[in-house]
Each structure stands twice: as structure tokens, then as C-alpha cells.
N, C-alpha and C positions, 0 to 999 in steps of 0.2 A: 543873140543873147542880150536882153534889156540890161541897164543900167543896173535895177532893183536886183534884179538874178546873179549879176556877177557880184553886186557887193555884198550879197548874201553868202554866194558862195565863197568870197573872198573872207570874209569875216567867222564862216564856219571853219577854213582852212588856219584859220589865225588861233580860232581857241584850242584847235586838237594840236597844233604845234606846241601854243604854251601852253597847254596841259602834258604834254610827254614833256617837256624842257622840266616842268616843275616836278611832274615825278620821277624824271630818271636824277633831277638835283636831287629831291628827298631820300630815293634807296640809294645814293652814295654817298649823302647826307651821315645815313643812320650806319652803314658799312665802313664809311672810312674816320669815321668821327676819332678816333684815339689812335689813327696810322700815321707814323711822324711826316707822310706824303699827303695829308688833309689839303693843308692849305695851298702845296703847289697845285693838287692833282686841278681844286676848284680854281684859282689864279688861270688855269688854261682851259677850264669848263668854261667861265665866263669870257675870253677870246671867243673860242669855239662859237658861244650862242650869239656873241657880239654878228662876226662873218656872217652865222643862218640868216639873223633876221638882217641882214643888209643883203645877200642872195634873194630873200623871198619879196622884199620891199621891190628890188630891183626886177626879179620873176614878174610879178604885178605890173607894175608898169608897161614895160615891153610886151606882156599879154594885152594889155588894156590900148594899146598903140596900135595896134594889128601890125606889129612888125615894121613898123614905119623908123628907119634907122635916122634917119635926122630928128622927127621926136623925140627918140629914145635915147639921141647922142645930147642933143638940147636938157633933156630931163637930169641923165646920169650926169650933166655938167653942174645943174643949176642944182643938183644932191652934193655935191663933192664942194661946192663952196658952201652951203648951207651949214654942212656937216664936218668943213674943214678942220676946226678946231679938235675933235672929237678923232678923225684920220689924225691927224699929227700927231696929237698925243702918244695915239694906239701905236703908232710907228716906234715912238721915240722910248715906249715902254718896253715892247720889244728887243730893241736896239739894248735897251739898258740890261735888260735880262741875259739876253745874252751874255754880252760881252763880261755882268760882272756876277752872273748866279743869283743864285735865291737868296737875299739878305733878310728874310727876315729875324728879328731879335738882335739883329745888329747893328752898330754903331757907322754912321756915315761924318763925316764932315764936312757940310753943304756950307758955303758963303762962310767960312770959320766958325760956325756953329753943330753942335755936336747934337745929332738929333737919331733916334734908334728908327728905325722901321718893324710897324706891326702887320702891317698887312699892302697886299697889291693889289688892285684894279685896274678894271680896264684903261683906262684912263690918267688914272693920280695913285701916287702911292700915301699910305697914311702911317703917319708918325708920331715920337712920342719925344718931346722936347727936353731939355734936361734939366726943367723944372715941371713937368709931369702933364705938359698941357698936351692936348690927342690935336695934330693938324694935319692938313693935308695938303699935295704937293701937287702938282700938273708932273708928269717927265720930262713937258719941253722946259720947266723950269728947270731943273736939276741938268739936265742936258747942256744948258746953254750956259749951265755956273758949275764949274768945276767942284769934282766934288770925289771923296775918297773916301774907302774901306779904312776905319782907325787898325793902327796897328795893334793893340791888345787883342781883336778879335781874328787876326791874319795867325799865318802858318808860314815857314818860311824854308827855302827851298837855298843851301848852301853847297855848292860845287869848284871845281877846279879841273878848266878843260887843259891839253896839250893842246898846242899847238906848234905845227914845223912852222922853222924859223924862217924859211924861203917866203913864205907867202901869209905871213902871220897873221897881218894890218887885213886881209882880205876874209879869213876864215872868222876873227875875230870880229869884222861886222857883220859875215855870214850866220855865224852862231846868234849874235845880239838880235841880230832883225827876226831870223827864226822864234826866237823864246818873246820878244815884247808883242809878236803878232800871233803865238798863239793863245783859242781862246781862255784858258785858266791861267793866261798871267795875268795879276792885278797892277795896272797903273798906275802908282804913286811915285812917293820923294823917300822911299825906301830901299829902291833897287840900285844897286850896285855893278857894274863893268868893269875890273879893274884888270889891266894888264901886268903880269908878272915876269921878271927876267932875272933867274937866277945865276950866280956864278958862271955859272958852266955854258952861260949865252941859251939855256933852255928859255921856250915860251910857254905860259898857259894864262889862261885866262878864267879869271875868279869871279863866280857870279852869287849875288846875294842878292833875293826878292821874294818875293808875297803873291802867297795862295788861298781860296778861301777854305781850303781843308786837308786832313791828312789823307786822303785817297789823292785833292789834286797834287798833294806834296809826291806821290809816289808815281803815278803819273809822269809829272814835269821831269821826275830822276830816269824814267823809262825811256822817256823823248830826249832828253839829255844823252843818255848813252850808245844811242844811237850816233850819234856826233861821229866820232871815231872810229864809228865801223867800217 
């Protein structure tokens, strides 16, 4: 196979890609346009075509190597520091998704400042300052500066476990560690642990903390009562 042939053929494989990417984006474009899941469904379309085109980039290469695994270990090294920036982020955006749900129209508090999110990317998320200016965020920046779901827009989750008095100190950080490491609890300076010992030398354990909704609010009460089964 000449040079001229495979980049031909390589370049004809590149348009009929991003031409299906652009119209399967357009018909779920024009489908999901008014579905209050728009912007997550796209937030994970664009991961999605992110991965393709770093498989087919990466496909390409290793074809063009004839299988030569130290080229192609040399190459995928010298992409991954090139394109470091770009992986971390994508990591770190991730990472932020998870752990804290779909924010957007909500209020964060980055570095003591109060800024809304309108949209996610691959990459950065974009925001809206509270003087109305649109900016934009890397995730390893937000990652690496503490930063929290404002309380007005949280849901809050208020219970009162038992606990036997034999082993109380034990169950009481069994429960704690359970509820801060799963994932719809919110981390902040709002959650509450507090041990209670009434008269009678009973134990329980009072818990007061933040969810980003009323399904995770019912949820958290399901996983909760589970406790004492």
C-alpha cells in the first residue's frame, strides 16, 4: 500500500466518521431539543466522540507501524504527553461528575466565589459569575480548589439511627463512613454527626446533610434504613 493510498484512504475513513458524528448529533439535536435530559444526554455524546476519535487516531497509527509494538508504544507515549492536558482534564471532569451530579443552573462556591454553571464540556465547564460575566473553568482547576454545592440549591436528608449501647462508638463510625462514601452524598460544611444519649442510657445517632435532589433525598432514606436491618 503507497503512502498516497493509505492517506487517501485514511482521510476518506475520517469524513464518513465525521459525517455520521454530525448527523446522528443533528437527529438528537432536533429529538431531544425540549427533553429536560438535552444537555446531559450531549455532555456524554461529546465524551463519547471525544474516546472515537482518540481509538481511530490511535487505530491509524498502529496500522501505519505494521505492528511494530515499540513504535507504537514510542508514539501512544509521545500522544499522551502531547495531549496530557486535554486527558487530565477529561479525567478530572469525570471524576467531578460523578461524585457531584449534573449541576447545571446551579450555584457552586469556587475560591469563595459564587459562580452558577451553564454548561459542561469535555474539558472545562462554563459558567456564569454573579455579576453576569459567561467564563470558563478547566476541572483540574476546580478539582484542586475546593469548592461546594451552595446550600439554597441542596435538599436535605434528616434522620435518627439506634444504636446498641455495647458497641455504639463502632456502628456510629460504621454508619458515618457508609453515608460520606456514598455516591449522592454532598460534601460540604453542612453535614451533621451528632451522638445522642438519652436518659435511659439509649444511643442514636442524628444525622443532618445534603443531596442534590428529592429522589436522592429518598434514596439516602432507603440506604439509611437499611442500617438496622
Amino acid at each position: 500500500m503507497t503512502v498516497l493510498y493509505y492517506l487517501f484512504i485514511t482521510v476518506f475513513q475520517f469524513l464518513i466518521l465525521f459525517g455520521i458524528i454530525i448527523f446522528i448529533k443533528y437527529a438528537f439535536n432536533k429529538t431531544l431539543k425540549n427533553h429536560p435530559f438535552y444537555d446531559k444526554f450531549f455532555f456524554f455524546f461529546n465524551v463519547f466522540v471525544s474516546i472515537l476519535w482518540s481509538v481511530f487516531v490511535i487505530v491509524k497509527l498502529v496500522s501505519l507501524s505494521n505492528n511494530n509494538y515499540i513504535i507504537v508504544g514510542s508514539i501512544c507515549l509521545l500522544l499522551i504527553v502531547l495531549v496530557w492536558d486535554f486527558i487530565k482534564n477529561f479525567i478530572f471532569g469525570l471524576i467531578i461528575r460523578i461524585q457531584y451530579g449534573y449541576l447545571v443552573n446551579q450555584k457552586i462556591n469556587h475560591n469563595k466565589i459564587t459562580i452558577t454553571i451553564l454548561n459542561y464540556h469535555a474539558t472545562y465547564v462554563e459558567v456564569r459569575s454573579e455579576n453576569g460575566n459567561r467564563l470558563s473553568y478547566k476541572y483540574s482547576s476546580l478539582f484542586s480548589n475546593s469548592f461546594s454545592v451552595l446550600k439554597s440549591d441542596l435538599f436535605y436528608v434528616n434522620r435518627s439511627i439506634s444504636l446498641a449501647s455495647q458497641n455504639y462508638q463502632e456502628l456510629l463510625n460504621k454508619y458515618k463512613s457508609s453515608i460520606v462514601n456514598h455516591p449522592l452524598y454532598v460534601d460540604n460544611n453542612n453535614s451533621l454527626f451528632n451522638l445522642k444519649i438519652d436518659d435511659d442510657k439509649n444511643y442514636s445517632l442524628n444525622l443532618h446533610f445534603n443531596v442534590l435532589s428529592r429522589k436522592h433525598v429518598l434514596i439516602m432514606n432507603d440506604f439509611i434504613d437499611k442500617f438496622n436491618c
